[in-house]
C-alpha positions as CSV (number, residue, x, y, z in Angstrom):
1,X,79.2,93.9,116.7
2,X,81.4,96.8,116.6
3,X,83.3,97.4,112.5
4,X,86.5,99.0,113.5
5,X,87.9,98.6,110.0
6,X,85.6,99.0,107.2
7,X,87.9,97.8,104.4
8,X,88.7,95.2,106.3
9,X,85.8,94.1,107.3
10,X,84.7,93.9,103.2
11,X,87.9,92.6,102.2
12,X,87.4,89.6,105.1
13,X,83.6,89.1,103.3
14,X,85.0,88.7,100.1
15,X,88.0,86.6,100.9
16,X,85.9,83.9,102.5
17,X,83.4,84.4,99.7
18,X,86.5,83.4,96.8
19,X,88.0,81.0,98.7
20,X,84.9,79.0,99.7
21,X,84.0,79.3,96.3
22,X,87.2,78.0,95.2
23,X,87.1,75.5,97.6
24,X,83.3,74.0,97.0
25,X,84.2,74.0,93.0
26,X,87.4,72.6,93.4
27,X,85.2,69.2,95.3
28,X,84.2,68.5,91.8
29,X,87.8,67.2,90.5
30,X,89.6,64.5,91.6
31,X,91.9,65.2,94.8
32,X,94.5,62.0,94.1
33,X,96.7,62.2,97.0
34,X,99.9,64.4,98.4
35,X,102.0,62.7,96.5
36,X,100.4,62.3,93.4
37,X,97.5,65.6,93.3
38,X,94.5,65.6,90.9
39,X,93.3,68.4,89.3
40,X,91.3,69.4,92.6
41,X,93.8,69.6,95.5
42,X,95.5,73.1,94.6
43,X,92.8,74.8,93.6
44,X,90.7,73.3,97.5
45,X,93.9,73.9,99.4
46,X,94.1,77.2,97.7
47,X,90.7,78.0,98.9
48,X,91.1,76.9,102.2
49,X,93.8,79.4,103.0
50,X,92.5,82.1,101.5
51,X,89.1,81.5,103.7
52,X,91.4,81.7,106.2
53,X,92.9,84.4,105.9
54,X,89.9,86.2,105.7
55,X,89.0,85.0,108.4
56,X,92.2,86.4,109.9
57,X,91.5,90.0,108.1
58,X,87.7,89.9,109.4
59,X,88.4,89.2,113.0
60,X,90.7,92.0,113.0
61,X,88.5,94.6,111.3
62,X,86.2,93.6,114.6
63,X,89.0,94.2,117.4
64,X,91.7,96.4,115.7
65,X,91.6,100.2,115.7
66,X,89.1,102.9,116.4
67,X,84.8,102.5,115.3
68,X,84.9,103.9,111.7
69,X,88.8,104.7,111.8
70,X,88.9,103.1,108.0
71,X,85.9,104.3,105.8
72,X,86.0,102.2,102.7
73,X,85.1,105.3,100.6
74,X,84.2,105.1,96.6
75,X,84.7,102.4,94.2
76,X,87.2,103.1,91.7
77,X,84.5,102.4,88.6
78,X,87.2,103.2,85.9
79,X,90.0,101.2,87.0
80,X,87.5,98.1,87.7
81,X,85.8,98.5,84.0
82,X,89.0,98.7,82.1
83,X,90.9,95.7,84.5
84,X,87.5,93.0,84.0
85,X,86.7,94.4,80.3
86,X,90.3,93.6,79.3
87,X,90.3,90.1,80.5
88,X,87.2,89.5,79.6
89,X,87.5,90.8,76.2
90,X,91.0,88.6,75.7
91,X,89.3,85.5,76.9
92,X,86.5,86.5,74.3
93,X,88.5,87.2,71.6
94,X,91.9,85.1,72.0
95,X,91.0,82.6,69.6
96,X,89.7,85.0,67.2
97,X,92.2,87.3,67.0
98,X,95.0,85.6,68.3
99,X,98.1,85.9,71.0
100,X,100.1,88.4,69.5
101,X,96.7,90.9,68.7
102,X,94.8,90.4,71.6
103,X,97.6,90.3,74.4
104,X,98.7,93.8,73.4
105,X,95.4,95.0,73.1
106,X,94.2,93.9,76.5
107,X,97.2,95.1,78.0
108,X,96.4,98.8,76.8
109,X,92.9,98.3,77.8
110,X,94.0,97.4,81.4
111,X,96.5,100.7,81.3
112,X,93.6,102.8,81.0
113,X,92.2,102.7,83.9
114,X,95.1,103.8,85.4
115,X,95.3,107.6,86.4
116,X,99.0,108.4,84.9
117,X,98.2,106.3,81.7
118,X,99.7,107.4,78.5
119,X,99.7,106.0,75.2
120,X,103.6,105.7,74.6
121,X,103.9,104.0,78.2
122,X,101.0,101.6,77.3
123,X,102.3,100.7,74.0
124,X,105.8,100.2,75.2
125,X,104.3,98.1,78.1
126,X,102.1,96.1,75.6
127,X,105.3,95.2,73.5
128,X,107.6,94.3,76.0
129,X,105.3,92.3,77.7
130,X,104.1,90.6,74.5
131,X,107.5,89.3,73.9
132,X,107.8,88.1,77.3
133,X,104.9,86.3,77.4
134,X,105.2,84.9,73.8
135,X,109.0,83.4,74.5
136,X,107.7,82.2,77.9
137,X,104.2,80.4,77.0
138,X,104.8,79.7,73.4
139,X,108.3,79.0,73.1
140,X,109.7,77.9,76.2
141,X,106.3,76.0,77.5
142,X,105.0,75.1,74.2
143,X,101.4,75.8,75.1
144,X,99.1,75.6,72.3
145,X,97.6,79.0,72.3
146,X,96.5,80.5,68.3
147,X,99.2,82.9,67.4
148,X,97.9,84.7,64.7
149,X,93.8,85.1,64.2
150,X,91.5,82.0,63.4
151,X,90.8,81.7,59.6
């Protein structure tokens, strides 16, 4: 077997490795039917087509362009620290702190692992999309998220 594309050839791995994933825990819901879905049909059907399309990406990295032409090269480690330690910390600390403290915050977190960040383009970023998200979720959907911290 001859890798033509290395990034593809990773990125095909780890597409079929999500979406069967997806797919295998999605068998635990209820399916319902097309016209009325359960909780398990989007998240199955979702998996199946992303499977497939890594399939797509994985045969190609095997017949498409030169041996080696696409090194994938170094992991970003910044970049992937600050993006999965922000999420992780607002799923952690969403009901502690609450939406409008730990949506900005994890918004600046995830801005730092960008290489132009700055702290007045962060900031502005975390307001405006603060705002956003609060008239969106909380006002206009009405989803019970904790506003303010837990006392």
């Amino acid at each position: 077997m001859n890798i033509k594309s290395q990034k593809d050839f990773v990125s095909g791995i780890a597409l079929i490795v999500v979406g069967g994933a997806f797919a295998i825990g999605a068998t635990s819901y209820s399916f319902g039917t097309a016209v009325r879905p359960g909780p398990g049909y989007f998240p199955f059907g979702l998996g199946i087509i992303l499977a497939i399309l890594g399939l797509i990406v994985l045969f190609g990295s095997l017949t498409q362009g030169k041996k080696n032409g696409d090194p994938i090269g170094a992991i970003p480690w910044r970049p992937l620290i600050c993006v999965v330690g922000a999420i992780v910390f607002f799923g952690f600390f969403l009901p502690k702190l609450g939406f409008l403290i730990s949506f900005p915050l994890m918004i600046i977190l995830t801005s730092a692992g960008g290489n132009e960040f700055t702290w007045k383009d962060a900031i502005l970023n975390a307001v405006i999309l603060t705002v956003l998200s609060y008239l969106i979720f909380i006002y206009g959907l009405q989803l019970t998220i904790p506003v303010w911290p837990a006392r």
